[in-house]
C-alpha positions as CSV (number, residue, x, y, z in Angstrom):
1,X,39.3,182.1,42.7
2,X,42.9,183.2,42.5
3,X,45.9,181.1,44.4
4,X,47.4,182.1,47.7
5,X,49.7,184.9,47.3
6,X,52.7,182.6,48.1
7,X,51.8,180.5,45.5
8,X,50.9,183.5,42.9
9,X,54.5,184.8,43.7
10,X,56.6,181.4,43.6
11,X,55.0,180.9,40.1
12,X,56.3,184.1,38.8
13,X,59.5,183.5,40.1
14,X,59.8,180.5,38.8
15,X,58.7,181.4,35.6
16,X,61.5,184.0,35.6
17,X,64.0,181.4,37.0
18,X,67.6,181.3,34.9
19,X,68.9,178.3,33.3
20,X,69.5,176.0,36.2
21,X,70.2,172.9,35.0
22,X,70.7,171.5,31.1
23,X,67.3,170.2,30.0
24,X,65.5,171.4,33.6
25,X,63.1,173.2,32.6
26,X,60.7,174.1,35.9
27,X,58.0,176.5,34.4
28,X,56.9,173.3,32.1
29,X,56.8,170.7,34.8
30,X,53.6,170.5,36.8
31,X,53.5,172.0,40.0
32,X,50.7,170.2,42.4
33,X,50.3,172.2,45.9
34,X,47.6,171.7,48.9
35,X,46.7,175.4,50.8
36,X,44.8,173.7,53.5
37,X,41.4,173.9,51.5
38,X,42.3,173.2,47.8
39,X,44.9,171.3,45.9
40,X,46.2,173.5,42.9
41,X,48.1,172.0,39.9
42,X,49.6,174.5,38.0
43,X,52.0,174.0,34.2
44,X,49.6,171.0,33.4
45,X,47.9,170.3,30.3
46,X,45.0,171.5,28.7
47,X,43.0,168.6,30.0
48,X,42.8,167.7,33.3
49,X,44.6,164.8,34.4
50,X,41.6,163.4,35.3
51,X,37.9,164.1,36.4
52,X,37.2,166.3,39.6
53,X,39.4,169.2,38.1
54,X,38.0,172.3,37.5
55,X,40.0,175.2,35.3
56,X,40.7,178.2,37.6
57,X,43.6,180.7,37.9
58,X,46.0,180.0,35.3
59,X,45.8,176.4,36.0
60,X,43.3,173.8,37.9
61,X,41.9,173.2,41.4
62,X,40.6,169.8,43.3
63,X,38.7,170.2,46.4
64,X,40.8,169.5,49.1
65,X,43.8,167.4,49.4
66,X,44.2,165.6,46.4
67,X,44.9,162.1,47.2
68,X,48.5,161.7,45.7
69,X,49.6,164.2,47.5
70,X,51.0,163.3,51.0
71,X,54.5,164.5,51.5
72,X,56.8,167.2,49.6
73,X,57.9,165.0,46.5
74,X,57.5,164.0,42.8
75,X,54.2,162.5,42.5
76,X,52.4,160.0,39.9
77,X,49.2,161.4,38.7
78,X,46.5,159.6,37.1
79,X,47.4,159.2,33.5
80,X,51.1,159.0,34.2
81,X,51.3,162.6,34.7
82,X,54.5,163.6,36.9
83,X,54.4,166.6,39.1
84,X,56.5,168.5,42.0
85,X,54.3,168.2,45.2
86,X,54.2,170.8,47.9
87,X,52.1,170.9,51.0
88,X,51.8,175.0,51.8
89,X,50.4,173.9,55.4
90,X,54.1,171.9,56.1
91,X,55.7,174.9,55.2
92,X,56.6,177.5,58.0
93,X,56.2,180.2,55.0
94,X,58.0,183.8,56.5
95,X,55.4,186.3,56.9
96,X,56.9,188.4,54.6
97,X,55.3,188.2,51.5
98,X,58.0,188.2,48.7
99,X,59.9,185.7,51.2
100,X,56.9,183.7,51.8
101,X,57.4,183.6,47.8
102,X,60.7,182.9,47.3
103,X,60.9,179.8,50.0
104,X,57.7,178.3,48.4
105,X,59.8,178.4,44.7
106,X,62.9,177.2,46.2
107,X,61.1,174.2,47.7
108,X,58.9,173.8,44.3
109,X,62.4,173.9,42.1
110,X,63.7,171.1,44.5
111,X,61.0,168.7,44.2
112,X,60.6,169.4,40.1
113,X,64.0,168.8,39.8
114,X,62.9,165.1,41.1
115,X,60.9,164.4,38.9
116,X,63.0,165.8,36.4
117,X,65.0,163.2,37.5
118,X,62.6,160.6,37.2
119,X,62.4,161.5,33.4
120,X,65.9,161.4,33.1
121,X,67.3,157.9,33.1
122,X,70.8,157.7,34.6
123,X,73.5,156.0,36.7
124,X,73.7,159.3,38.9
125,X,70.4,158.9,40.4
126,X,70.3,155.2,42.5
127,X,71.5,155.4,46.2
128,X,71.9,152.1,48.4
129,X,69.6,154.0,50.9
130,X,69.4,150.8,52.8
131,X,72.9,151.8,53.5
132,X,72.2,154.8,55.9
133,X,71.1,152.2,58.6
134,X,74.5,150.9,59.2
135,X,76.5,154.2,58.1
136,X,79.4,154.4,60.9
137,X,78.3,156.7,63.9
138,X,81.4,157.1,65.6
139,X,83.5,160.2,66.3
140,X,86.3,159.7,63.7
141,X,83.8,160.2,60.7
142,X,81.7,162.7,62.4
143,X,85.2,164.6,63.3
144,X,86.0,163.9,59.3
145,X,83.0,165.5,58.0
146,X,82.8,168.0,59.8
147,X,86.2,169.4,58.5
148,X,84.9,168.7,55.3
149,X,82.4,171.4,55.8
150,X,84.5,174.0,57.4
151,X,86.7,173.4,54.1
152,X,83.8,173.0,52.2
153,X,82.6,176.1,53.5
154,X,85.8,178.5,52.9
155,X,86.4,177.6,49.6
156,X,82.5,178.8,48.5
157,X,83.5,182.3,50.6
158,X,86.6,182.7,48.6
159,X,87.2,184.6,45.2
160,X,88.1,183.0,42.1
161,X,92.1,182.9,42.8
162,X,91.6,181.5,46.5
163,X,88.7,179.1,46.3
164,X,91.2,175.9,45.1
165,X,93.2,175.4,48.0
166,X,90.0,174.9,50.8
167,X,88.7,173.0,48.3
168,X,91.6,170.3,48.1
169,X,91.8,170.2,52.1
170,X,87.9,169.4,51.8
171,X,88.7,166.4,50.0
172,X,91.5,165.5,52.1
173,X,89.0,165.3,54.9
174,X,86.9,163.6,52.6
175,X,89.2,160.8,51.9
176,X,90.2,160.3,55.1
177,X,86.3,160.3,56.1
178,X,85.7,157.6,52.9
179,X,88.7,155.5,54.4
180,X,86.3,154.5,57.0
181,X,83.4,153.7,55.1
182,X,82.2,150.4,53.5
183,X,82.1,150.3,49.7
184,X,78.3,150.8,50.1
185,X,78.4,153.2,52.5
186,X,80.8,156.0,50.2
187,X,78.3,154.7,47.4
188,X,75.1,155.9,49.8
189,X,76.4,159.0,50.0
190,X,77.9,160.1,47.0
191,X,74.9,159.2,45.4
192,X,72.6,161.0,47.8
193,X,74.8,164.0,46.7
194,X,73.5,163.6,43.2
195,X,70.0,163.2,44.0
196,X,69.3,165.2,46.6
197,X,72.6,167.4,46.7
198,X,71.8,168.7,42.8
199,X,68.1,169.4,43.7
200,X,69.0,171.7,46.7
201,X,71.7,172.9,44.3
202,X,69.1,174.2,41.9
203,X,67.2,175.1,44.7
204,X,70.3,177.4,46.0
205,X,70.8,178.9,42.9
206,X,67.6,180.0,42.2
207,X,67.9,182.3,45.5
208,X,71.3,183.1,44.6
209,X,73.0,182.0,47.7
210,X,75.4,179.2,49.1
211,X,74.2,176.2,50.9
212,X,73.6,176.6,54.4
213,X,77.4,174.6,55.9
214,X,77.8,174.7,59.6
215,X,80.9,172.5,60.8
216,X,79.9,172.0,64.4
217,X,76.0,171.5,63.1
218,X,77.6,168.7,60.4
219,X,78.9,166.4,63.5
220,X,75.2,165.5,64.7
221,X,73.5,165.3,60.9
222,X,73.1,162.2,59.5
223,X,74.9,161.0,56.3
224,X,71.8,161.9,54.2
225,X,70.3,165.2,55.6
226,X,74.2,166.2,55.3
227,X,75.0,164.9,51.3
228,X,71.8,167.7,50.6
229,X,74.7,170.3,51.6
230,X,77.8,168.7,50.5
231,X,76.2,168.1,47.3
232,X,75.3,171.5,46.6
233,X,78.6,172.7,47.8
234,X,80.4,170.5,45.4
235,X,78.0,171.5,42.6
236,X,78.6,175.2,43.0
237,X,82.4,175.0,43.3
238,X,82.3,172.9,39.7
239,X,80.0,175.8,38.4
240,X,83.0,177.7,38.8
241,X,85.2,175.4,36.4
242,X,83.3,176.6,33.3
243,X,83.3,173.1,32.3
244,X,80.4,170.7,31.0
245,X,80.3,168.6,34.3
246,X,76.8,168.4,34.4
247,X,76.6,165.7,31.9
248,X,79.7,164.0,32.9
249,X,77.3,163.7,36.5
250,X,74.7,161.8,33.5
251,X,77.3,159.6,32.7
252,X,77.9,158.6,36.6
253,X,81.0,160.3,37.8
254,X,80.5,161.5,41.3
255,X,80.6,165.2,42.2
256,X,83.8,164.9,43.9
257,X,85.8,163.3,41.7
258,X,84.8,165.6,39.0
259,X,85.5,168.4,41.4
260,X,89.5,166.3,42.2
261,X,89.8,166.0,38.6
262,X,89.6,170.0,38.4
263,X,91.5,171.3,41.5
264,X,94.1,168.5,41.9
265,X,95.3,166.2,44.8
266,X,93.9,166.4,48.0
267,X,96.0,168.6,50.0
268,X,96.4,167.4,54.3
269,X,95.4,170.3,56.2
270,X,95.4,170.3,60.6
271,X,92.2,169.4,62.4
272,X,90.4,171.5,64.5
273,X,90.5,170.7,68.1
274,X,86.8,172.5,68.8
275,X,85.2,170.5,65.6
276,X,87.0,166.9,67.3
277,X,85.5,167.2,70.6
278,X,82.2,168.6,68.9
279,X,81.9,165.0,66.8
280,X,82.9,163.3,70.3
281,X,79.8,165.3,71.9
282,X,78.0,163.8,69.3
283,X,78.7,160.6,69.0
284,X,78.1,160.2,72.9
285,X,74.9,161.7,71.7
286,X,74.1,159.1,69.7
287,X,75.1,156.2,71.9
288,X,72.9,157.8,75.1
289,X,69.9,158.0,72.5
290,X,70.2,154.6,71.4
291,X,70.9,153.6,74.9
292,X,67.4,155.3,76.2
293,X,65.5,153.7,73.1
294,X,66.3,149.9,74.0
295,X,65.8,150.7,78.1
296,X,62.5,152.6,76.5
297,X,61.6,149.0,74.5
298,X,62.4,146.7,77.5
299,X,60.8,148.7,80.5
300,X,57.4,148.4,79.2
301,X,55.3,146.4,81.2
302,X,53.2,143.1,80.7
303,X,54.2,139.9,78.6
304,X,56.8,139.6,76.5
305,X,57.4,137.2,72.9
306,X,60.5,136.0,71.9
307,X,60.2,134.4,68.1
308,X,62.7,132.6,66.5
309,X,62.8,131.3,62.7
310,X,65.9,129.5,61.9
311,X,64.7,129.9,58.0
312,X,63.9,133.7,57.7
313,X,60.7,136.1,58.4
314,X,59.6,138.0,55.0
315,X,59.5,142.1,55.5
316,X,56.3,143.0,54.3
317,X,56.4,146.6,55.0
318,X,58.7,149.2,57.5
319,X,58.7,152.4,58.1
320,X,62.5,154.0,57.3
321,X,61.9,157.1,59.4
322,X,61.4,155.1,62.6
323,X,63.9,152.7,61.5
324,X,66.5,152.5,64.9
325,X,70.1,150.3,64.2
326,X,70.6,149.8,68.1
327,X,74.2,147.6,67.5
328,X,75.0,143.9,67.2
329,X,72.8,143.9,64.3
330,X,69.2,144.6,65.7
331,X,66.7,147.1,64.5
332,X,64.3,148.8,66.0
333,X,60.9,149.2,64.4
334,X,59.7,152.0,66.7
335,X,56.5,152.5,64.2
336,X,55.3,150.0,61.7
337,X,56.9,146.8,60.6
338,X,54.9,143.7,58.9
339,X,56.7,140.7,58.7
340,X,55.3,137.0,57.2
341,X,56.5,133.7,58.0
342,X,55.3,129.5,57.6
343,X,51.6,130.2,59.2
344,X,52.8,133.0,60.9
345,X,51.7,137.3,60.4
346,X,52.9,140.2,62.3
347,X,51.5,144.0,61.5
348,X,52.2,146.9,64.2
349,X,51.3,150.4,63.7
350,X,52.5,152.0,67.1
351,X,53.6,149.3,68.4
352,X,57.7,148.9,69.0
353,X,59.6,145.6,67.9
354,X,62.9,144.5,67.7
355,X,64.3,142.2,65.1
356,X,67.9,140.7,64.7
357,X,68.9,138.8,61.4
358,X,71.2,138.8,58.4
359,X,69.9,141.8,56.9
360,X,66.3,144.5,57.3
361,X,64.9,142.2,54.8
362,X,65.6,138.6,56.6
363,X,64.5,138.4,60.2
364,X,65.7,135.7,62.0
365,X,64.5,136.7,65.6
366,X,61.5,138.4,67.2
367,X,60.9,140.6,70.5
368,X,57.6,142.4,71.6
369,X,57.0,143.5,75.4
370,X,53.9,144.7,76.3
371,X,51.3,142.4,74.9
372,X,47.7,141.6,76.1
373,X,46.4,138.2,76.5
374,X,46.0,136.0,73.3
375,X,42.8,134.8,71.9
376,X,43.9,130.8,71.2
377,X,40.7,129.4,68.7
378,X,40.9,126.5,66.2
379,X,44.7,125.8,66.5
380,X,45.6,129.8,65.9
381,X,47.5,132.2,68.1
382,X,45.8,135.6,68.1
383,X,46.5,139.1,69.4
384,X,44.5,142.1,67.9
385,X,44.8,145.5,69.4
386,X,44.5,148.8,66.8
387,X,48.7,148.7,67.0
388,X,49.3,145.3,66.8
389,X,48.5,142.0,65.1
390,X,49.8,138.7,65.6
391,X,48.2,135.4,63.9
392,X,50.7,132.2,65.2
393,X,50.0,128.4,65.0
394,X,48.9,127.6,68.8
395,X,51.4,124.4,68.8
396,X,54.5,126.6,67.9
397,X,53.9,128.7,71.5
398,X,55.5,127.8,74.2
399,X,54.9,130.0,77.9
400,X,57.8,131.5,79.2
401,X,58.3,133.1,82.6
402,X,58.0,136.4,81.2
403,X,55.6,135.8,78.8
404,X,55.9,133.3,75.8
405,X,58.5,131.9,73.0
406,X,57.6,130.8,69.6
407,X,59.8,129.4,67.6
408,X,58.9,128.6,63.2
409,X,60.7,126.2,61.5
């Protein structure tokens, strides 16, 4: 029972792969991948990591999807066994077959170089990602990084007498970007840049080619799906140095200041009037979008709840990737959110809420629209619907016009 041919073909690449990285060393770290059918775990042990394997191929096969195995990512086998996880059926593979072979290693490389990472303890790896929800949307940042890129994006197209100068106007743009930018935000991102930045840097270099930079394209990403490419920029233009900056990016310094300390001084270079009215595009982007998601929230009809807890809701669980900031400090949870109080639980899946407090973690107020009649029994407040469950003390709800308010002390 041999592997797909995809697979067959990203393993021999990547058993051919160069030195990518000091101490990376992909054709020894497990590889776990679904096909649609089977789940194959390649570079493993001699044993299984535990029963339900069966040897086959060069490596070992579990019928179906193996459990720990949801997303592309480092995963935790049983045992404590760490492996790069792929899911071939989220993978638009190119029908070509030794294409179909090289995307499959890149994306295998990227995820083993997390869990490389995982094995590798160091300052270079945390990122505030609770940071991203507040990272500044505005034109002026947008306009900054996408200058970045275009600089960015020159300096990997030029030859090794010409490649020093785009790179100093990058980080002019860069600094005048970071100027805007809480502490944590810069932090956010320059870490992202070492996390994910490096592993699409190895990814990049096993295909031989640049990272993907569009300027106009950088206005509308956000601050993490861009640090992937800035990253890897900044990684390949310090390849060229010849010097050992991979371990000074152990000890914590940040790409670009290792790439400053190497090229010199920023240098100011003129903005580019089709890149400024690009990030003002998208910026009004953004602002319409966030716009149609609250009008989205309050038109649905039927009840409404307004809760209130002067002393703080627990998060129990949220779901980042349908995490909205919609301004003034409100969130909304367009997917799942659970959220605990004195007596009180809340649990949506599908269900939109908004919440408004100090921080994601400390919710001081409440909204849902929408609801369906409560069940009141033995002094409890209950909604249950398979998106939504609310369990209140009866004598904290008060009705409303528009529905009802609840407030915890």
């Amino acid at each position: 029972m041999p592997p797909p041919a995809a697979l067959s073909g990203a393993l021999h690449l990547i058993e051919r792969a160069p030195r990518l990285w000091p101490g990376f060393m992909p054709a020894h770290t497990p590889l776990l991948t679904f096909d649609g059918r089977r789940s194959w775990l390649h570079h493993a042990p001699d044993a299984p990591p535990e029963p339900g394997w069966t040897r086959a191929a060069g490596g070992w096969v579990w019928p179906g999807r193996h459990p720990a195995l949801t997303a592309h990512t480092a995963v935790i086998l049983p045992g404590g066994l760490g492996a790069a996880g792929v899911l071939l059926t989220d993978l638009a593979l190119p029908a070509d077959p030794a294409q179909a072979a090289r995307t499959l290693a890149a994306t295998l490389i990227h995820e083993a170089f997390h869990v490389y990472q995982g094995a590798t303890p160091s300052p270079a790896w945390p990122a505030p990602e609770l940071s991203a929800l507040t990272y500044p949307a505005g034109a002026e940042v947008r306009h900054a990084r996408a200058e970045e890129t275009h600089w960015l994006r020159l300096a990997l197209r030029a030859g090794d007498g010409a490649w020093m100068t785009p790179a100093r106007h990058a980080l002019y743009w860069r600094a005048r970007r970071h100027a805007r930018l809480s502490a944590d935000h810069g932090q956010f991102e320059t870490r992202m840049e070492t996390t994910e930045g490096l592993a699409h840097y190895v990814e990049t270099r096993l295909l031989a080619e640049d990272p993907d930079l569009d300027p106009e394209a950088a206005t509308r990403q956000t601050p993490r799906g861009w640090s992937y490419r800035s990253g890897a920029a900044l990684a390949h233009l310090l390849e060229r140095t010849g010097t050992p900056w991979p371990a000074e990016v152990l000890a914590g310094r940040t790409l670009a200041d290792l790439l400053t300390g190497q090229v010199g001084a920023p240098r100011p270079a003129a903005p580019h009037p089709a890149l400024k009215r690009a990030a003002q595009t998208a910026a009004d982007a953004h602002q319409a979008d966030v716009r149609a998601r609250l009008d989205a929230f309050h038109a649905q009809p039927g009840p409404t709840l307004h809760l209130s807890s002067p002393g703080g809701l627990r998060l129990s669980g949220f779901d980042p990737m349908n995490l909205h900031p919609v301004g003034d400090g409100a969130l909304l949870h367009a997917r799942h959110v659970g959220l605990r109080g004195p007596g009180a639980d809340l649990l949506t899946v599908g269900h939109p809420v908004l919440t408004r407090g100090p921080s994601l973690f400390r919710v001081h107020e409440v909204t849902l629209r929408g609801l369906p009649a409560p069940a009141v029994h033995e002094g409890r407040w209950r909604i249950h619907t398979p998106t939504l469950t609310l369990d209140l003390p009866a004598e904290t709800v008060r009705s409303t016009p528009d529905g009802w308010s609840i407030r915890l002390d």
